[in-house]
C-alpha positions, 0 to 999 in steps of 0.5 A: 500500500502507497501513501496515496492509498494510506492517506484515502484509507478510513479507520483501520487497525493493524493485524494483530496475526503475527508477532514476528522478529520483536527483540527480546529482554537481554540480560542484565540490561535495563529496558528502557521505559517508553510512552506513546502520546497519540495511538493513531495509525502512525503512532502504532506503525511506528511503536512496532519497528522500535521494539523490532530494533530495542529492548524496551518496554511500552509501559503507558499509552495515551489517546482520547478515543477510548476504543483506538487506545485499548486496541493499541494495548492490545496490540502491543501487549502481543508484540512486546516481550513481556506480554504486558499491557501498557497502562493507558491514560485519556490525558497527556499530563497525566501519563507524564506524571505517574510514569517515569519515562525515558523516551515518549513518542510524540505521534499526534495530530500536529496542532499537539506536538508542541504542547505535549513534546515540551511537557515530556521533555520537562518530565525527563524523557527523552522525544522522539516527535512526528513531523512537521514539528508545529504548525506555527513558527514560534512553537518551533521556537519554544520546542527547541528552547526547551530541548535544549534547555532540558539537555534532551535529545529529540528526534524529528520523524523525517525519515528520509534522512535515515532511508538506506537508498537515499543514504546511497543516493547521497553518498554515490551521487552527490558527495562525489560530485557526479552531479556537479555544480547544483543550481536548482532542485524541482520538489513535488507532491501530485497524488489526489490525497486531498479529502473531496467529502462533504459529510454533515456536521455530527456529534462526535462518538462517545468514545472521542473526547473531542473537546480535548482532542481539539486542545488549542486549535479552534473548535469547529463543528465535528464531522467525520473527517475530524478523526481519525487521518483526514484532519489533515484536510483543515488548517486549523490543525495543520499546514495543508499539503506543504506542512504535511508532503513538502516537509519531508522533500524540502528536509530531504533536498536540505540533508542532500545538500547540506543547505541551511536557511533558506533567505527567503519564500514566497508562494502563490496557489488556493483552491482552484479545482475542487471548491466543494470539499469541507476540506480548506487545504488548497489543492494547488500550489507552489512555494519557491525557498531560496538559497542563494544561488539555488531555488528549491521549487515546490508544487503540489496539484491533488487533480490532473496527472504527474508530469513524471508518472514514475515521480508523483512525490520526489525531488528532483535535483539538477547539475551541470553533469547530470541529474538525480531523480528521488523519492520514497521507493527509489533514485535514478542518476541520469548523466549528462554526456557520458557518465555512468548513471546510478540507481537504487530501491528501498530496502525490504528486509523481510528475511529479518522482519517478516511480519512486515508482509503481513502488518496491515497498515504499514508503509512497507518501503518505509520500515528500515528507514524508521528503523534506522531513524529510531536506531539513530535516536536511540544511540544519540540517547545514549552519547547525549549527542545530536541525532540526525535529525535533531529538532532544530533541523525539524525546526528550520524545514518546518518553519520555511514550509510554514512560511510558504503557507503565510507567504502564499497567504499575504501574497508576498515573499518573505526574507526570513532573519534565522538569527531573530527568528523573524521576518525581516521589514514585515510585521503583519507577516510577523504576527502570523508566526503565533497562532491564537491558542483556545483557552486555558491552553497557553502558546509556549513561549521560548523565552520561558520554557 
């Protein structure tokens, strides 16, 4: 199953018919204890290649639908080696003050990544947080105050940085200059993910606490595109497609390349194809991030065909010697004149994992990444030192992708100052980098973390 397919797909729980090639307790070591924050489809997938890597324990789990957080215990009490199921809590706070936690995974809807990775890392654990890290710039900024404040070490789940082919890609083709000189890079993401329903405003289910679900975003009318998955398809908890698909290119381009801040973004798009969808994402646009002498292009169309079929959600990064085309199954090298070209495919290990076959709900081409990504985390746990994708990486994608939303927004391009963490000469654009909190949630502020 694609992303596509994954992002249309309804309520689906993972298979629970394989326990497969967890690790086991070793002897005379202690397991390390781990919360997950958010039982979702992420949350679970990703919960399950950590003990396929690590001897640790899931003591706690935390949801607000009541039905998803007792199937995930469920499922974990099969796969962990203990057999034991993980005490389950309805509210974050709680779980962080009667558990003594090493690491929590942050896997919640967006508008809650700030709040709850800043509460655990001030509760001693160390983090490991879903992508985009926020859905405002100063969120970013408060999130990594605190990490750094509380010396944790938190990892950003943009696994690209950790995916093998990728890795290949990087090593084979760009660090050894086959490309040559790079001066522009196309990034893109055509599949129709955008949610077309209109389904009538409901009251919520008895088992999903909705108010407490919609914590500090604005509270609208519930309907079924809320919960589970498609509340990708409102602003108000997230950034649209840019936040959700170009994170992952443009963090992927950045880590390629080696490239920092971008000096400035602009944008320009809406909804100009399916105006009859609840959804308020646009269905079109393009972002450009300027670093100097290379712009990084973005588009994103949810109608019409791909331009390259073969690369509906990729980069592709041109040289003066060749080309490289990469995406989440795959790269091609295609040089100019006559170089040798190079290629590569995601990674299946399912000689050491088979009960990847059969794990319903798994991005299949995407689990050695997330296993390399938490392997990377956890040695950074223990080195205290950075993990490749620390949060201040997570910061600076994050906070260019949400500069596109507002640039595209207020119709102008932005030139954004890393060092103030502001947008230079432009103070109705400044005010958009905090969004409003719903009372009694309070915005994180850096300064008081």
């Amino acid at each position: 199953m694609d992303r596509r397919e994954f992002l249309k797909a309804g309520v689906a729980g993972m298979a629970l018919s394989t326990v497969g090639n967890y690790v086991a307790e070793p002897a005379n070591q202690k397991r390390r204890r781990v919360g997950l924050i958010g039982c979702g489809w992420y949350g679970k997938s990703a919960m399950f290649r950590l003990l396929q890597v690590a001897p640790v324990e899931i003591v706690s789990l935390c949801d607000v639908d009541s039905k998803m957080l007792t199937e995930a215990a469920g499922m974990v009490a099969t796969r962990q080696a203990s057999k034991k199921t993980p005490q389950t809590y309805g509210d974050y706070r709680e779980m962080l003050k009667r558990e003594k936690l090493d690491i929590v995974h942050v896997a919640t809807p967006d508008h809650w990544h700030a709040l709850a990775m800043i509460a655990a890392v001030k509760a001693g654990a160390d983090v490991y947080v879903e992508k985009p890290i926020s859905t405002d710039v100063v969120e970013g900024q408060a999130m990594l105050a605190a990490a750094r404040k509380y010396k944790r070490v938190v990892q950003v789940d943009m696994q690209r940085r950790s995916t093998p082919h990728l890795v290949e890609a990087r090593e084979k083709v760009i660090k050894t200059g086959k490309l040559g000189k790079v001066s522009y890079v196309e990034i893109c993401c055509y599949y129709h993910m955008r949610a077309r329903q209109n389904p009538p405003d409901t009251a919520p289910p008895g088992h999903f606490n909705y108010d407490m679900w919609t914590g500090p975003a604005p509270m609208r009318p519930y309907n079924s595109l809320v919960h589970p998955r498609s509340w990708r398809a409102f602003m108000e908890y997230g950034n649209g497609i840019v936040g959700d698909m170009c994170v992952h290119m443009l963090d992927m381009v950045r880590w390629m390349l080696d490239l920092g801040w971008p000096k400035s973004v602009s944008s320009s798009g809406g909804i100009l194809v399916d105006k009859n969808s609840k959804a308020n994402i646009t269905d079109t646009q393009t972002a450009t991030f300027d670093f100097g002498e290379m712009p990084v292009v973005w588009t994103h169309r949810t109608w019409g065909n791909a331009p390259d079929p073969d690369y509906p959600w990729a980069a592709f990064i041109y040289g003066d010697k060749g080309t490289l085309k990469a995406d989440v199954n795959k790269y091609e090298f295609i040089p100019r004149g006559k170089g040798e070209p190079a290629s590569g495919k995601a990674l299946y290990e399912y000689d050491k994992y088979p009960e990847d076959e059969t794990e319903k709900d798994l991005e299949r081409h995407v689990a050695s990444a997330v296993r390399q990504h938490w392997k990377n985390f956890l040695a950074a746990v223990d080195s205290r030192g950075r993990p490749i994708s620390d949060i201040k990486e997570g910061y600076i994608t994050a906070t260019a992708c949400i500069l596109a939303n507002i640039a595209c927004e207020l119709g102008r391009t932005l030139a954004w100052d890393p060092e103030t963490g502001r947008v230079i000469d432009d103070e109705q654009a400044n005010r958009l980098l905090r969004r409003p909190y719903r009372k009694p949630w309070v915005h994180p502020d850096p300064k008081t973390v």
